[in-house]
DSSP file (Angstrom, degrees, kcal/mol; ACC not computed):
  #  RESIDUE AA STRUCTURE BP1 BP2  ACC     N-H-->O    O-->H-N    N-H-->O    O-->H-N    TCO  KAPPA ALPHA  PHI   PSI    X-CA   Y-CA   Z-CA
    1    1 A X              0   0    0      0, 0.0     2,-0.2     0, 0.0     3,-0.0   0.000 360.0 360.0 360.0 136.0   27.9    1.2  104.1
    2    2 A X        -     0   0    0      1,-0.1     2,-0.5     2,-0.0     0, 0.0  -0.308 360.0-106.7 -73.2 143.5   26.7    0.6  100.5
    3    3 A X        -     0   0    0     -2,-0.2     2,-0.2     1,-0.1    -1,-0.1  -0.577  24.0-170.5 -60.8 127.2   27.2   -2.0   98.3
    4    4 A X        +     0   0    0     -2,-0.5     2,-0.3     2,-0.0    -1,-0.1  -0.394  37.2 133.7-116.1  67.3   29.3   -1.3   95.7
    5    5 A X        -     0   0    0     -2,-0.2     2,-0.4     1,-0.1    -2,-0.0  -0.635  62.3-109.4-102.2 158.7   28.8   -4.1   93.8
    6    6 A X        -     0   0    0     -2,-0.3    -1,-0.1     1,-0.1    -2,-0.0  -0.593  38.6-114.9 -89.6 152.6   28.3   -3.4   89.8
    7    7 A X        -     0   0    0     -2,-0.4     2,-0.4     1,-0.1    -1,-0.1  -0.305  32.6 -98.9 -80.4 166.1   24.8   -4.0   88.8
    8    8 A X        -     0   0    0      1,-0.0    25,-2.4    24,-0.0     2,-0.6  -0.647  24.3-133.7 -89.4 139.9   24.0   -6.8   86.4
    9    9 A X  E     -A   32   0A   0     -2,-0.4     2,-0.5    23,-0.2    23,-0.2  -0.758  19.8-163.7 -98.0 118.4   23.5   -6.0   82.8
   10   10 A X  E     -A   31   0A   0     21,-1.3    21,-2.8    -2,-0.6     2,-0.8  -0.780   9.2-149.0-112.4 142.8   20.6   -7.9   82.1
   11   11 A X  E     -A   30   0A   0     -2,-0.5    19,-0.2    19,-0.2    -2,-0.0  -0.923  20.9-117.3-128.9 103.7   20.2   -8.2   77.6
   12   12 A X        -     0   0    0     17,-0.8     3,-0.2    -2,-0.8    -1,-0.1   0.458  20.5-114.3  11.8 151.0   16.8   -8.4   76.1
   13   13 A X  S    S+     0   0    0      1,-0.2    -1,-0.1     3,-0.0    -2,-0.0   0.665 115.5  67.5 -94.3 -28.1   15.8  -11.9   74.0
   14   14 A X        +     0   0    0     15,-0.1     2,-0.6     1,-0.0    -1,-0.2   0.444  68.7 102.6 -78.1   3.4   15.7   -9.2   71.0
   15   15 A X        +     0   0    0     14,-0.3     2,-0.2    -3,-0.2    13,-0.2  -0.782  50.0 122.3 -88.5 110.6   19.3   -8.3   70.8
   16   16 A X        -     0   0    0     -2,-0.6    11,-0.9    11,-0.2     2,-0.3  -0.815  58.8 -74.1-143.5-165.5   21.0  -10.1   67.6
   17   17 A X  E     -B   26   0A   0      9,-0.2     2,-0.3    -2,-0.2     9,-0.2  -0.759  46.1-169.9 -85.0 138.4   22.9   -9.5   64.4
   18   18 A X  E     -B   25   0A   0      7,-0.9     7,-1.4    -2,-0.3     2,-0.5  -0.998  20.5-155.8-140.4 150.9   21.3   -8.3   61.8
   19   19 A X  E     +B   24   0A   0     -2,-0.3     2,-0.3     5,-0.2     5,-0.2  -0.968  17.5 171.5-120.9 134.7   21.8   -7.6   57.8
   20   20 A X  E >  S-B   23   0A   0      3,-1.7     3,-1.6    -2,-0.5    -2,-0.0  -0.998  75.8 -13.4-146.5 112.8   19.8   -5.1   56.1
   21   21 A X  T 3  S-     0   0    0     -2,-0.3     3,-0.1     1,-0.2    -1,-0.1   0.833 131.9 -47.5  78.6   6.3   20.6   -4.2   52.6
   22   22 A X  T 3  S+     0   0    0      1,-0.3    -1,-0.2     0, 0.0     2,-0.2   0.198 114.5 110.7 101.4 -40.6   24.2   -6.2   52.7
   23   23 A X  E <   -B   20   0A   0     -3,-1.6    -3,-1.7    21,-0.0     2,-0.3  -0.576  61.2-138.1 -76.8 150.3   25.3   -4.6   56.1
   24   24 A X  E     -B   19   0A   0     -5,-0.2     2,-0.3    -2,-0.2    21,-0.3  -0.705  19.6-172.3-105.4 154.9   25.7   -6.1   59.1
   25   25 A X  E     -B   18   0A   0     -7,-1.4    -7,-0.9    -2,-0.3    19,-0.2  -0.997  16.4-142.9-131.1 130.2   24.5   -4.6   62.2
   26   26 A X  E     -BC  17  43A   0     17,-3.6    17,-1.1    -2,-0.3     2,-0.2  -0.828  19.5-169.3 -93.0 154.3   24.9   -5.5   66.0
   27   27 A X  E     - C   0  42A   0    -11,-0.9     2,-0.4    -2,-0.2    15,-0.2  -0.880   7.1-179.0-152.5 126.5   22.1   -4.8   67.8
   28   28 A X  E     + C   0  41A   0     13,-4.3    13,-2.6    -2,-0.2     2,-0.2  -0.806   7.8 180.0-130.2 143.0   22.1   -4.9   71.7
   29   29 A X  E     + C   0  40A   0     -2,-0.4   -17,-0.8    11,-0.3     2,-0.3  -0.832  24.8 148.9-139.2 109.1   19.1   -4.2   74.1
   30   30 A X  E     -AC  11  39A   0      9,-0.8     9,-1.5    -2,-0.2     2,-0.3  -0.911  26.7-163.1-144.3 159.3   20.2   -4.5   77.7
   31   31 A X  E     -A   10   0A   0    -21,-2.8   -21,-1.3    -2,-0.3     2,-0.3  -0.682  30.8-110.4-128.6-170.9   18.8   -2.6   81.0
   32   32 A X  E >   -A    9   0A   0      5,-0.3     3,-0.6     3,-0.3   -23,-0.2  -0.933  28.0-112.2-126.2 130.7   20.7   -2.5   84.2
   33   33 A X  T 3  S+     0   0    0    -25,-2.4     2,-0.1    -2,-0.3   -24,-0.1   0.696 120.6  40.3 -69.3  15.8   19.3   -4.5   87.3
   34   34 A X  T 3  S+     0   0    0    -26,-0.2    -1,-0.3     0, 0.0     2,-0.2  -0.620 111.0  65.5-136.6  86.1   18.6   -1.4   89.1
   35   35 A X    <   -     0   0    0     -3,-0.6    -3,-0.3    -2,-0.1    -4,-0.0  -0.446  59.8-163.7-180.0 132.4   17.3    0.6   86.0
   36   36 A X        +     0   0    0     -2,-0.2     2,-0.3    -5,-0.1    -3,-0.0   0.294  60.3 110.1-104.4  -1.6   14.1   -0.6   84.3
   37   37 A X        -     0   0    0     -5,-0.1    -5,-0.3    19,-0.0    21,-0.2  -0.697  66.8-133.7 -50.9 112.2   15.0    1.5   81.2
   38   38 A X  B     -E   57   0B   0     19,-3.8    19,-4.4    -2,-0.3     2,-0.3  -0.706  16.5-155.7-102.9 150.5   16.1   -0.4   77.7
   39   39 A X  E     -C   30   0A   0     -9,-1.5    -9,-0.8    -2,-0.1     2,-0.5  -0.663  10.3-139.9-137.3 138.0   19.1    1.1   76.3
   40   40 A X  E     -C   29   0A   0     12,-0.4    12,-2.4    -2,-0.3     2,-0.4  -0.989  17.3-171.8 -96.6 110.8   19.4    0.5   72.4
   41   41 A X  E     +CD  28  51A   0    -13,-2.6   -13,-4.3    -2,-0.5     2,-0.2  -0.987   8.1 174.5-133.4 138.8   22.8   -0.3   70.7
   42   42 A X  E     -C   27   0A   0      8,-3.8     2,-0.4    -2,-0.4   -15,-0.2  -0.964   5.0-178.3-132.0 143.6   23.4   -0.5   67.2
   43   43 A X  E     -C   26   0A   0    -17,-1.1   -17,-3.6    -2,-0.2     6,-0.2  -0.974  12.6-152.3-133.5 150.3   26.9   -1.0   65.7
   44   44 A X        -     0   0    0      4,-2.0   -19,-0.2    -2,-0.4     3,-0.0  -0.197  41.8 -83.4-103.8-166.3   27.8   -1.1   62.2
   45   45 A X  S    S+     0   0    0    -21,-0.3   -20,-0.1     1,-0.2    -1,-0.0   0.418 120.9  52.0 -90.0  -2.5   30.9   -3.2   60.7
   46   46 A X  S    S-     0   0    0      2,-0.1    -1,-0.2     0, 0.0    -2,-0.0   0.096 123.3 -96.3-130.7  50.0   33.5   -0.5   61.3
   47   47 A X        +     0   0    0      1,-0.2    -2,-0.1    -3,-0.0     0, 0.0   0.407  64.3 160.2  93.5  -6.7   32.8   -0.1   64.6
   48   48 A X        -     0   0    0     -5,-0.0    -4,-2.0     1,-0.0    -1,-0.2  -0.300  28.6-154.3 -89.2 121.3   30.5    3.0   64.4
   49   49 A X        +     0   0    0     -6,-0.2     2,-0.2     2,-0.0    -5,-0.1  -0.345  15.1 179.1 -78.9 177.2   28.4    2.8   68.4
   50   50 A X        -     0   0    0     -2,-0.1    -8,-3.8   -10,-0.1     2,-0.5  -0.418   6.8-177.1-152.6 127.0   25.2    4.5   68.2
   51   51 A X  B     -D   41   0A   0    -10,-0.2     2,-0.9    -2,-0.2   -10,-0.2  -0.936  12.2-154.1-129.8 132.1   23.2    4.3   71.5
   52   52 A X        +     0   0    0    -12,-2.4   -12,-0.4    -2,-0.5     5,-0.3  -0.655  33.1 136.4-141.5 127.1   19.9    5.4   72.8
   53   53 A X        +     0   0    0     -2,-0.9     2,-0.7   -14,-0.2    -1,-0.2   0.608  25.6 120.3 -87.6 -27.4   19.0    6.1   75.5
   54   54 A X  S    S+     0   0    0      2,-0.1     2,-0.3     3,-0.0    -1,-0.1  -0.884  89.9  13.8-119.7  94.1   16.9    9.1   76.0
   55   55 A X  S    S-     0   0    0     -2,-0.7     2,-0.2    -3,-0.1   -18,-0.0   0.674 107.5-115.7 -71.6 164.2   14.0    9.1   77.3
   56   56 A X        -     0   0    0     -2,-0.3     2,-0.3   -17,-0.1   -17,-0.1  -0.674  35.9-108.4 -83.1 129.8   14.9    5.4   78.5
   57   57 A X  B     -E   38   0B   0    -19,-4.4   -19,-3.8    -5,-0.3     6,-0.1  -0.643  14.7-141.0-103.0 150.2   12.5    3.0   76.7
   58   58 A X  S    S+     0   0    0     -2,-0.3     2,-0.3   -21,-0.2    -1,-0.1   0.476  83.2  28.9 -71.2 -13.6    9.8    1.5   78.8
   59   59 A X  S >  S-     0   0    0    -21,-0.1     3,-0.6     1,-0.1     4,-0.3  -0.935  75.5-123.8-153.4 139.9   10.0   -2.1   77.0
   60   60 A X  G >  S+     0   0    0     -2,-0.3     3,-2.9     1,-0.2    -1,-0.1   0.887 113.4  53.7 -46.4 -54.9   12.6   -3.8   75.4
   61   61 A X  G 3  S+     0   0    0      1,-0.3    -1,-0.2     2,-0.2    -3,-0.1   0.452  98.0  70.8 -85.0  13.9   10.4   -4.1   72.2
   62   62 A X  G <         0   0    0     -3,-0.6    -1,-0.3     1,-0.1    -2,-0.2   0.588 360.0 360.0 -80.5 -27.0   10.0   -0.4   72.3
   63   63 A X    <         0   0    0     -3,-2.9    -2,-0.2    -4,-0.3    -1,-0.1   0.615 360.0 360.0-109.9 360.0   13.4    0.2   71.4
């Protein structure tokens, strides 16, 4: 039987807040602990996601 445990979301040292220009930004870099792909997420201040993913980047400081 498989585990179905959820994998651990493991977040990059490079994921902060940032302001550029007056705006604030979130900015998330996390992989999955069975994925070695970093996943980019950028959110503005009203909420706006934007994620990339594709191709999956090879290095945290890649994305």
């Amino acid at each position: 039987m498989a585990d179905s445990a959820e994998p651990e979301i493991i977040f990059s040292d490079l994921t902060q807040d940032v302001l550029i220009d007056g705006h604030r930004f979130s900015v998330e870099i996390y992989r999955t602990s069975i994925s070695p792909g970093w996943v980019l997420s950028v959110m503005n201040r009203f909420g706006t996601l934007t994620i990339s993913d594709n191709p999956p980047y090879l290095a945290d400081g890649l994305a």
